[in-house]
C-alpha positions as CSV (number, residue, x, y, z in Angstrom):
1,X,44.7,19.8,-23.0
2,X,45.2,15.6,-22.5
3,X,45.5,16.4,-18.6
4,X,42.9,18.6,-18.3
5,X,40.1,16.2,-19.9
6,X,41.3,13.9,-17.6
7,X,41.1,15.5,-14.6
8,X,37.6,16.5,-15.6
9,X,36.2,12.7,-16.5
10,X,38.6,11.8,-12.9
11,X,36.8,14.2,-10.9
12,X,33.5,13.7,-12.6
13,X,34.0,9.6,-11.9
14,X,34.7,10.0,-8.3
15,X,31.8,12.6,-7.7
16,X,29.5,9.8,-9.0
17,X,31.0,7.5,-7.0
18,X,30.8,9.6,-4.0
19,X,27.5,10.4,-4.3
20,X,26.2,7.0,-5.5
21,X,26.8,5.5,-2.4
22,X,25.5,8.7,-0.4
23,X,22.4,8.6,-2.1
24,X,22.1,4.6,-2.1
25,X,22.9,5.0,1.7
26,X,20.2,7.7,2.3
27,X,17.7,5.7,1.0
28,X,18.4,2.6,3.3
29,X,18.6,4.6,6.2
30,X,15.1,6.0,5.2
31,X,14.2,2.7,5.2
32,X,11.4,3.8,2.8
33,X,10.2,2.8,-0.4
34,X,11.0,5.9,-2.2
35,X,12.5,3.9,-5.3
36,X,10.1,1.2,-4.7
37,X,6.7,1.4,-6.2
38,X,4.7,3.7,-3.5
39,X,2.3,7.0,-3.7
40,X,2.5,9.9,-5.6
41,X,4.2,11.9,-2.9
42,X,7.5,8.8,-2.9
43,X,7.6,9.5,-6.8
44,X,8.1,13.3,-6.5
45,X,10.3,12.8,-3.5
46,X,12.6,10.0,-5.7
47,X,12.4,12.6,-8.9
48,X,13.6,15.8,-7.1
49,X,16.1,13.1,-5.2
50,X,17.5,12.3,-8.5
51,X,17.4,15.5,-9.7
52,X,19.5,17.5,-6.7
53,X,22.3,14.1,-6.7
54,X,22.7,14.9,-10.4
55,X,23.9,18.5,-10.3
56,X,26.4,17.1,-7.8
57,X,27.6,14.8,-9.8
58,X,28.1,17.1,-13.2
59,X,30.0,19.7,-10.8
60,X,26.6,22.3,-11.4
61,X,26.7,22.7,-7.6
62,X,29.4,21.9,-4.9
63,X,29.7,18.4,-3.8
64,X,28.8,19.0,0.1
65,X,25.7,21.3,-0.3
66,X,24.3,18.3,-3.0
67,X,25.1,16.2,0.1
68,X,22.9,18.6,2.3
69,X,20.5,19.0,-0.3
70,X,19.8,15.1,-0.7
71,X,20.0,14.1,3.2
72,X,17.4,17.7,3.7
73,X,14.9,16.0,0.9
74,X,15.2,12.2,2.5
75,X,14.7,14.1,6.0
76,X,12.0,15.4,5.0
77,X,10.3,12.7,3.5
78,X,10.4,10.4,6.5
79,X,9.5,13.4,8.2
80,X,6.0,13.4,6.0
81,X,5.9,10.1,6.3
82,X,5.7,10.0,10.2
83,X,2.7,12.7,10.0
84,X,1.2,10.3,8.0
85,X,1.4,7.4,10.3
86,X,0.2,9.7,13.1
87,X,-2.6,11.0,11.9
88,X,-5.6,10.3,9.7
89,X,-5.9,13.2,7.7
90,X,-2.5,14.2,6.4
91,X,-1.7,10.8,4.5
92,X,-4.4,11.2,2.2
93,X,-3.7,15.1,1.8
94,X,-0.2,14.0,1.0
95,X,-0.3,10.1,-0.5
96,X,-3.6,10.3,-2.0
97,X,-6.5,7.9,-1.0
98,X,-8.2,4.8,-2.8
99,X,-10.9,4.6,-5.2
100,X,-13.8,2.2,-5.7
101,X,-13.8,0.7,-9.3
102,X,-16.1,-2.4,-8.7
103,X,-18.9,-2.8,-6.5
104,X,-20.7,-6.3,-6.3
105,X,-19.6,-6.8,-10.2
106,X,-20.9,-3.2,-11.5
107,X,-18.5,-0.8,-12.5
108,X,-18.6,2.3,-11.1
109,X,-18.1,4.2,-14.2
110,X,-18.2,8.1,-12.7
111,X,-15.3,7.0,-10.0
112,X,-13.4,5.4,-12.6
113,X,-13.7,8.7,-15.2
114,X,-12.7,10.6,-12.5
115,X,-9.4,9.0,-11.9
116,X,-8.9,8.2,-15.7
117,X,-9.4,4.3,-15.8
118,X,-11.3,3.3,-18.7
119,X,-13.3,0.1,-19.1
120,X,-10.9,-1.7,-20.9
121,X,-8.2,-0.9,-18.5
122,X,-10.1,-2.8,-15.8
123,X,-10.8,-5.3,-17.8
124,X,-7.4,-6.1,-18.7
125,X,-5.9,-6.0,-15.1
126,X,-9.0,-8.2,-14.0
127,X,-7.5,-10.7,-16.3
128,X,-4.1,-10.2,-15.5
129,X,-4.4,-10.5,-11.7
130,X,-7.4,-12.9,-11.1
131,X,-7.4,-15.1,-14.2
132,X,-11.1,-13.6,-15.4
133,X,-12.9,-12.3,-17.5
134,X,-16.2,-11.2,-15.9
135,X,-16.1,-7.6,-13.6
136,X,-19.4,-9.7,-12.4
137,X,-17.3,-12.2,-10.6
138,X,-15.6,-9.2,-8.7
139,X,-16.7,-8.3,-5.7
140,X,-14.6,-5.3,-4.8
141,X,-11.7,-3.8,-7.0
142,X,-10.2,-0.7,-5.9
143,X,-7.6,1.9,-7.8
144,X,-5.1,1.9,-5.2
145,X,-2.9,5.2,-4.1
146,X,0.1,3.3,-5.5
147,X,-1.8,3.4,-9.1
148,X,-2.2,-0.3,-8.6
149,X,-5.3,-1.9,-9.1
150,X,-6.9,-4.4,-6.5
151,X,-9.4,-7.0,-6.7
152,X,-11.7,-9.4,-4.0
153,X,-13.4,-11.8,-5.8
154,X,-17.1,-12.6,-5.1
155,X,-17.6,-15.6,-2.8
156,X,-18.3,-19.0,-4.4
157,X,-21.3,-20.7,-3.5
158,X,-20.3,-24.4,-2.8
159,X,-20.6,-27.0,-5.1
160,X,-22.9,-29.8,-3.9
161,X,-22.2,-33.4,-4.8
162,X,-24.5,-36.4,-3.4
163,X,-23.4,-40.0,-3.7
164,X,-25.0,-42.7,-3.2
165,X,-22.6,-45.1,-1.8
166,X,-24.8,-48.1,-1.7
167,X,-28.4,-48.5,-2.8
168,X,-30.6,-46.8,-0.1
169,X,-28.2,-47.4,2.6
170,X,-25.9,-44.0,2.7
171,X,-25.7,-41.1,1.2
172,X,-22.7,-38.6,1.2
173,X,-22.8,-35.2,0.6
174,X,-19.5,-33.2,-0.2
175,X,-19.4,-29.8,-0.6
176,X,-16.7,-28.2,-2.9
C-alpha cells in the first residue's frame, strides 16, 4: 500500500512539473497577456487554460492530449488575436469596446447603468487615479475593455501673475 501512494503523489509531482513548464512556456511563446490583466476574451482563454492543464495534472485525462488540448487553446487565442489586429470589427465582437463615463465633468449616468458602474465607483477611482475629488474637473473618463477605468483631466487655464519689478519701469507677467 506504502508503494503504491507513492507512486501516485511521484507521478502526480512530475505531471505538475511537466506541465508547469509546458503551460508557463505556452504562454511566453504566445507572447500575450493571457495572465496579465487584458479583455474579457484573455480571461476566458486563461480560465479554460487552467482548467484543461489541471485535468492533466490529477491524471483525469492523459498527459499528451492535455498537452494538445493547452497548445490547441493558446493557438487559438493568438489566432483571435491576429483577426483582431486585422480587422476593425472582430476585436470589439470578441474583446469588447470602451465606454464613456465622463463627458466635460457630467456623468453619463445611462452609459454607466448599462455597464454596472455606480456613482460612487467613479468617484472612488477618480480619487484613486488623479488625486480628485470633483468628476467636474474630468474631462474624459472612459470604462475600458480591460474593466479599468480611465481618466483625461480638463485643461487648466493658466495662472496669471504680474510683478512689478520696479515702480513704473517693468512689468513681468508669468504664466503658471
Amino acid at each position: 500500500m506504502q508503494s503504491l501512494l507513492a507512486g501516485g503523489i511521484a507521478e502526480t509531482a512530475v505531471r505538475a512539473l511537466l506541465i508547469f513548464a509546458f503551460t508557463l512556456a505556452l504562454v511566453r511563446l504566445g507572447r500575450r497577456r493571457a495572465m496579465g490583466r487584458g479583455s474579457a476574451f484573455d480571461f476566458v482563454i486563461s480560465i479554460m487554460l487552467g482548467s484543461v492543464m489541471s485535468r492533466g495534472i490529477d491524471g483525469a485525462t492523459p498527459l499528451l492530449p492535455t498537452l494538445v488540448a493547452g497548445s490547441v487553446l493558446l493557438g487559438l487565442h493568438w489566432l483571435l488575436a491576429v483577426i483582431a489586429f486585422r480587422t476593425d470589427w472582430f476585436g470589439p465582437l470578441i474583446k469588447g469596446g470602451r465606454t464613456l463615463l465622463i463627458k466635460d465633468g457630467k456623468m453619463q449616468t445611462e452609459a454607466m447603468r448599462r455597464v454596472s458602474v455606480t456613482p460612487h465607483d467613479l468617484e472612488q477611482a477618480i480619487r484613486e487615479q488623479t488625486n480628485q475629488t470633483d468628476p467636474g474637473k474630468i474631462r474624459l473618463a472612459y470604462l475600458e475593455r480591460d474593466g479599468g477605468i480611465s481618466f483625461i483631466a480638463q485643461k487648466k487655464e493658466p495662472r496669471v501673475i504680474t510683478i512689478s519689478v520696479e515702480k513704473g519701469v517693468q512689468t513681468v507677467r508669468i504664466e503658471l
